[in-house]
KOLFIRO-756887 format. One record per atom (N, C-alpha, C): z, y, x; residue in one letter. Coordinates in steps of 0.05 Angstrom, whole numbers, plus 5000, padded with zeros to 4 digits. Atoms other than C-alpha are relative to their C-alpha. Layout:
N
ZYXa/...
This chain:
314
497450085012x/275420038134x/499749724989x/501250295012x/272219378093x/500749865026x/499950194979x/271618998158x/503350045016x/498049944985x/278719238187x/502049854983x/497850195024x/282119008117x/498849745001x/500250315008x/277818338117x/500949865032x/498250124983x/280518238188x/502650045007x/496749925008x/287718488170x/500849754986x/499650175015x/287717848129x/499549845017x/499550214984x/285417368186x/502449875002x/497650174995x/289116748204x/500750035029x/499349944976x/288216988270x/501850255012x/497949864999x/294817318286x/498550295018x/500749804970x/291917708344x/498650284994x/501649825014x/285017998303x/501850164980x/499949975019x/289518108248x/501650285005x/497849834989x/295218548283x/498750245004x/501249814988x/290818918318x/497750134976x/501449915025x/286119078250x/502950174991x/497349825019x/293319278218x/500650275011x/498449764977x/295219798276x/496850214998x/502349785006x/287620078264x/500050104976x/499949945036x/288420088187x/501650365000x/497149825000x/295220498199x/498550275016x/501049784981x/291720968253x/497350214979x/502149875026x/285421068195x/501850174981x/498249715028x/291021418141x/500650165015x/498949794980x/294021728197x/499150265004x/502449804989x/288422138216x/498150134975x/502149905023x/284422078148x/497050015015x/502450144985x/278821828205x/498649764973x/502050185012x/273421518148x/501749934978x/498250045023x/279021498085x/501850214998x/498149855008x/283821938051x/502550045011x/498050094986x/288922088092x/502949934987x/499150135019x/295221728076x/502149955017x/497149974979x/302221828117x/500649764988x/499050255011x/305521288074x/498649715003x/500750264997x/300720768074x/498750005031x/499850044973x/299320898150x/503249935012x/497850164995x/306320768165x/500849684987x/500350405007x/306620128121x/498349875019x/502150134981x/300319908163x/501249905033x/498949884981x/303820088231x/502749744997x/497550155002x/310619698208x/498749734988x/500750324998x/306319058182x/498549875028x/501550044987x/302419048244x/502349975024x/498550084981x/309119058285x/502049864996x/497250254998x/313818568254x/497449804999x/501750174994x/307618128266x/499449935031x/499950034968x/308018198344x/498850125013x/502749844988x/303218788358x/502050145008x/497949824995x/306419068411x/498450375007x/500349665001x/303119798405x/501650064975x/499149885028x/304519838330x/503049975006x/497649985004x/311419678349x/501550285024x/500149764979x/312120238409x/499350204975x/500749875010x/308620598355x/501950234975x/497550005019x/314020478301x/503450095009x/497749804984x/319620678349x/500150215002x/500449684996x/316821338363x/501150064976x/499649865024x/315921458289x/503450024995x/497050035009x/323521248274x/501850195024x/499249814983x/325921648340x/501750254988x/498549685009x/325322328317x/499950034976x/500849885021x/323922318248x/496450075001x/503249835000x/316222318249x/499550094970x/500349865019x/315222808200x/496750024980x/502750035009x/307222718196x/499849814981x/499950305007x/308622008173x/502550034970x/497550045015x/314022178121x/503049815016x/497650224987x/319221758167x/502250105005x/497550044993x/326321848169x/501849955024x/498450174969x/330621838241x/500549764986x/498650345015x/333321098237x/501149965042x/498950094970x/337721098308x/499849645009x/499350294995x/339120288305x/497050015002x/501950154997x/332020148291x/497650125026x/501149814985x/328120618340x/501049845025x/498850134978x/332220278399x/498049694998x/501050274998x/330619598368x/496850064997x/503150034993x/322819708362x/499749995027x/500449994974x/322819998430x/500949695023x/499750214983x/326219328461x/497849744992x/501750195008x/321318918417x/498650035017x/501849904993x/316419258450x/500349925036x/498950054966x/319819198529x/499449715002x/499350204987x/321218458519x/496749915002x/502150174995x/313118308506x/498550145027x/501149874979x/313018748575x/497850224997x/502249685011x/309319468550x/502450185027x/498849844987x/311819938611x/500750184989x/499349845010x/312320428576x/502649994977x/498050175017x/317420118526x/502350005007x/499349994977x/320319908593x/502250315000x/499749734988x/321520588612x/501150134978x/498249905017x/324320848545x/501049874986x/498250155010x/328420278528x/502350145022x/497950014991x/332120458592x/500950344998x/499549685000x/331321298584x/503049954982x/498549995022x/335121178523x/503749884994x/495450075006x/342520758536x/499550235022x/498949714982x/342421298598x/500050214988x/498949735010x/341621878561x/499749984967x/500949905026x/340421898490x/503349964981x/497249955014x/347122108444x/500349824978x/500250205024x/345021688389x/499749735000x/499750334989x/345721038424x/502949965014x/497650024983x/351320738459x/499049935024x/501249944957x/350720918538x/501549744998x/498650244982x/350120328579x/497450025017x/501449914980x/347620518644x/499449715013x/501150204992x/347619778661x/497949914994x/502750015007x/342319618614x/498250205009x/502449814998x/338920298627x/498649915028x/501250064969x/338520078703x/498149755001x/501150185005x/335819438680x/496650014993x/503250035019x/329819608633x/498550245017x/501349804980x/328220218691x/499949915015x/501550224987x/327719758740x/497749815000x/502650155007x/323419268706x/497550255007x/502249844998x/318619898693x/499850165032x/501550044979x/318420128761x/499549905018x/500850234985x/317819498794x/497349994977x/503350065025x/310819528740x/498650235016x/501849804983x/309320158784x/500950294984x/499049785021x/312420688729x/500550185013x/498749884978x/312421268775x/503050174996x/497249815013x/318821678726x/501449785007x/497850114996x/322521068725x/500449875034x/499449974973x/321820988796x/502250325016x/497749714984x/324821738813x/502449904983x/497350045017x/330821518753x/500749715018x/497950184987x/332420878790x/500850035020x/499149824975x/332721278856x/502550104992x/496949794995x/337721718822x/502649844994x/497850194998x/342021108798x/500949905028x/498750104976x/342620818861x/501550215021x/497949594995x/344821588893x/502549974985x/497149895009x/350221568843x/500749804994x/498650265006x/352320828839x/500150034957x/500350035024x/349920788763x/498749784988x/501250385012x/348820128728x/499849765031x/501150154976x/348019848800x/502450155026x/497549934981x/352719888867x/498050275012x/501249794988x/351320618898x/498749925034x/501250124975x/346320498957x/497650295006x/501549734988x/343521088994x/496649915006x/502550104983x/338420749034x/498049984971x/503250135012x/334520398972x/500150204980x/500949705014x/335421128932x/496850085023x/502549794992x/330721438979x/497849865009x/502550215001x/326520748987x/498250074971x/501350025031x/325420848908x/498850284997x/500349675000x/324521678917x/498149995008x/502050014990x/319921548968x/497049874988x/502050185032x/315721048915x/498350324992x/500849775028x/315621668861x/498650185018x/501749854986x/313822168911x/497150065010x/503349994995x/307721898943x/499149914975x/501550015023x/305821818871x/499950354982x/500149725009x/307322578860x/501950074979x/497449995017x/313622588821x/501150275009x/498549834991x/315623288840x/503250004997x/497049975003x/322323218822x/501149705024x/499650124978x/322222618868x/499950015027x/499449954975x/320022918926x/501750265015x/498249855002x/325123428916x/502349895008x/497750255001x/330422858916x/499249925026x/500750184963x/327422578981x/500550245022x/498749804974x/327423239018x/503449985000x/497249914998x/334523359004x/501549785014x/498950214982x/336122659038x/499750065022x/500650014972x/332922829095x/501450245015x/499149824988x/336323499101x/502349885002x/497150094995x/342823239090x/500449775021x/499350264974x/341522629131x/501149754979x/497750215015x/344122149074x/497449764991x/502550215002x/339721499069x/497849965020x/502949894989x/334621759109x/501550085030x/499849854981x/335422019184x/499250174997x/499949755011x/336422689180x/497650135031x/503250044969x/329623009209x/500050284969x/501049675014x/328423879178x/498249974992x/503449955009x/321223789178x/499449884979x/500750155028x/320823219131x/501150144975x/499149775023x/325123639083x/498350164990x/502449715005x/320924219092x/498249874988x/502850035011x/314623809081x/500849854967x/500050085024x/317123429016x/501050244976x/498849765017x/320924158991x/497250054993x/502649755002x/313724499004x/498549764967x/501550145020x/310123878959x/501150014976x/499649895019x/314823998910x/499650214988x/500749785005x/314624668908x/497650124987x/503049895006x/307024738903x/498949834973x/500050075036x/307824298828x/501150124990x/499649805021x/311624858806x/503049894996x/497750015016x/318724498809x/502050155006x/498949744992x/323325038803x/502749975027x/497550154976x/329224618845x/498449985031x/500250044979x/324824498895x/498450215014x/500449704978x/322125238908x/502550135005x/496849914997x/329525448910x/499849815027x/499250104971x/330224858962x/498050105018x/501349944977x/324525069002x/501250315015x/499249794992x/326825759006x/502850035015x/497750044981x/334025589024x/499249965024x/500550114971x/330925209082x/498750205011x/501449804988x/326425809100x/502050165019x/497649764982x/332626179113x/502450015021x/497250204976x/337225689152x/498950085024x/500049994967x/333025759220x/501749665016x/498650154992x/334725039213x/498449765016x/501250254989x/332424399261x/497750135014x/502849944992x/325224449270x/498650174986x/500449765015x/324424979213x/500350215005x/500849724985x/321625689239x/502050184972x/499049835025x/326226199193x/497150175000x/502249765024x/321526679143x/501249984980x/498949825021x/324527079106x/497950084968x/502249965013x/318127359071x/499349714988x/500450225019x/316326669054x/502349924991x/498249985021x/322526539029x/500450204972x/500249835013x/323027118990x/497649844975x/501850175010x/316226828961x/501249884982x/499150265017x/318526178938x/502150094974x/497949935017x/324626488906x/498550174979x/502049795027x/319527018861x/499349754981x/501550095022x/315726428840x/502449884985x/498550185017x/321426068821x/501050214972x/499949835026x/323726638775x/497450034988x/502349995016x/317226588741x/501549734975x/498550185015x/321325968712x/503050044986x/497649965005x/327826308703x/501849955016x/497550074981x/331626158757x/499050045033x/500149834971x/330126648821x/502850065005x/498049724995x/337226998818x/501149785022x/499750084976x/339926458861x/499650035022x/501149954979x/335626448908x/499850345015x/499849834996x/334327218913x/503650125002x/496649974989x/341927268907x/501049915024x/499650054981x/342726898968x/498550155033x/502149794981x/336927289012x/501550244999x/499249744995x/340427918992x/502049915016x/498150014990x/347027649013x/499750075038x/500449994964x/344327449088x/498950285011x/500649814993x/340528199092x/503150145006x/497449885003x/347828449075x/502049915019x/498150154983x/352028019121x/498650055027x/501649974982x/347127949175x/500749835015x/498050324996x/349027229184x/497049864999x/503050154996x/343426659205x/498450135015x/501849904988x/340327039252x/498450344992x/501949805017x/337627509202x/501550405011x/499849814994x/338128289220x/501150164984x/498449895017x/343228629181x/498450344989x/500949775016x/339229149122x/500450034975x/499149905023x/342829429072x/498050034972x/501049855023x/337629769030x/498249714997x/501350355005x/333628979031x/500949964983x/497550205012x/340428719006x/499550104965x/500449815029x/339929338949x/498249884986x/503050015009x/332829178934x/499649714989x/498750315018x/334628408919x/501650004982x/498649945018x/339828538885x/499450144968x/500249935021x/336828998839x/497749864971x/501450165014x/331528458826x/502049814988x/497950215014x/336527998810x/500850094960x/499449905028x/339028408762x/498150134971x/501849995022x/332828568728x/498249804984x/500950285013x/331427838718x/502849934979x/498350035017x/338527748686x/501850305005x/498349784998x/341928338671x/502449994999x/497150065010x/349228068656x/501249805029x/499250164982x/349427708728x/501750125015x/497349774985x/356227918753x/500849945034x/500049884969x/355227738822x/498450215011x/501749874993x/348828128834x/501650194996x/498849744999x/353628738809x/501650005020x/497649894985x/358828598849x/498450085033x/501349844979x/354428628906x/499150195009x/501449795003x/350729088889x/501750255005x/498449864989x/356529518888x/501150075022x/498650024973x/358929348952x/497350185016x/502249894992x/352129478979x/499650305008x/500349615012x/351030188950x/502950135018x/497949824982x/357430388986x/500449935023x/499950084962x/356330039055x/497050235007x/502349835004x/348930439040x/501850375002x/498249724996x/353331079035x/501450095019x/498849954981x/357231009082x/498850005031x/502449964978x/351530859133x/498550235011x/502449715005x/347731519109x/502950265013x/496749814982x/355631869134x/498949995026x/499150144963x/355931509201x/497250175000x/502649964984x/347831709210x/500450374996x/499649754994x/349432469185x/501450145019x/499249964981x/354632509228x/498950045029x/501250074970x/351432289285x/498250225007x/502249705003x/345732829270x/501350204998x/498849795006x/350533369267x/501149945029x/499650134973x/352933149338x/498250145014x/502549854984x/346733199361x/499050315001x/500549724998x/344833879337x/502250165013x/497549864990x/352034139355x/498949935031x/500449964970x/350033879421x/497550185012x/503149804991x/343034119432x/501050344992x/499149634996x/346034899406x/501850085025x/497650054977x/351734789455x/498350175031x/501749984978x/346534699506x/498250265014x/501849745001x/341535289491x/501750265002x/497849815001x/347235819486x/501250015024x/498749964971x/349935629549x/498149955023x/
């Protein structure tokens, strides 16, 4: 601590900043001194109106949410302004939640122009999030003219960097054909890479595609089915399994029309959410096309035996 405070006093801006932002991190922690929320935040806030751009990234956070460790107070205005302090001496990360923040955050005033701005900078720095978020601006003409093509240029970025939610966004171009020449397989293969990070959108999309029998995609059912379980591991199978029953029940897509399937989805459905009023209504429907099946097949067996006695008697 001695040597951190006698170079917290340097005339050298640089040593000195960077001593202040360790001082602040020492109370913080109580690493080798008493720990000391208050005078670690003083430390932290001298070390960033001096030009240290961590302590000022640092000082944003704290003012954000209320860092509660720190004794700190939300402070909406100033939390913004640290964070741009922080962008303009170029910190990606800064970057990247200078622009999260006019796009979404309630406690600022939206301006998707700037947001497109300071998410640009960061993933033109290589930022692979703000690379999938400037993808989705350009998809929906936000802060910037809507442009398909350089959406799924920027998707494509995040993706081969593993952005599951990006290569989620990229299949669905390719299925639709929008930006992209529309080509099944590539879908399939960016759904599956999503999928296998666990994002719940894009095991729902793989499974949809399982079930189309579409392009160059083999239908499977069973692997569909699949995808749709794990995704209810997340909370959100009934879709998917809601839609598999439907096609057993219809017998639409190719698929081979089986009632008691349809049932058997259905009733998963409903034991993932119990209040889901399509799964009932199907379900009802179901149970009495199921009934009425088990008629027609009695019948028919009563037929038969009437005939076979018929036969033996005469």
């Amino acid at each position: 601590m001695e040597w951190y405070q006698k170079a917290a006093a340097s005339q050298d801006n640089n040593s000195a900043t960077t001593a202040q932002f360790k001082i602040g991190y020492l109370y913080e922690t109580g690493y080798g001194v008493p720990q000391n929320n208050v005078q670690a935040f003083e430390w932290y806030l001298r070390s960033a109106e001096q030009g240290n751009v961590t302590a000022q990234f640092r000082v944003g956070v704290c003012y954000r949410g209320g860092d509660q460790s720190l004794d700190v107070e939300a402070n909406c205005k100033s939390f913004l302004e640290w964070f741009e302090k922080a962008a303009e001496q170029g910190m990606v990360e800064a970057d990247f939640m200078t622009g999260s923040l006019y796009k979404f955050d309630k406690h600022v005033d939206i301006d998707v122009d700037k947001a497109f701005s300071w998410l640009l900078k960061a993933a033109e720095k290589g930022f692979h999030k703000a690379m999938n978020m400037v993808g989705d601006m350009y998809l929906n003409g936000e802060g910037v003219l809507k442009d398909e093509t350089r959406a799924s240029e920027w998707y494509l970025k995040a993706a081969e960097q593993g952005v599951a939610t990006a290569q989620n966004s990229l299949g669905r171009l390719y299925k639709e054909g929008t930006g992209a020449v529309q080509d099944s397989k590539r879908a399939f293969e960016w759904f599956r890479k999503s999928a296998e990070q666990g994002d719940v959108i894009g095991r729902l999309q793989l499974g949809l595609l399982l079930c189309s029998n579409e392009g160059d995609v083999k239908q499977d059912l069973e692997e569909a089915r699949k995808w749709f379980e794990f995704a209810g591991r997340e909370g959100r199978q009934a879709l998917g399994l809601l839609y598999l029953g439907m096609l057993y029940q219809m017998g639409t897509q190719g698929v081979v029309k089986d009632h008691e399937k349809a049932r058997e989805l259905y009733l998963l459905v409903l034991k993932v959410e119990p209040d889901h009023e399509k799964a009932k209504e199907y379900l009802k429907d179901v149970e009495q096309s199921i009934e009425q099946d088990r008629k027609a097949a009695a019948r028919e067996d009563m037929g038969f035996v009437e005939a076979w006695i018929s036969d033996k008697l005469w």
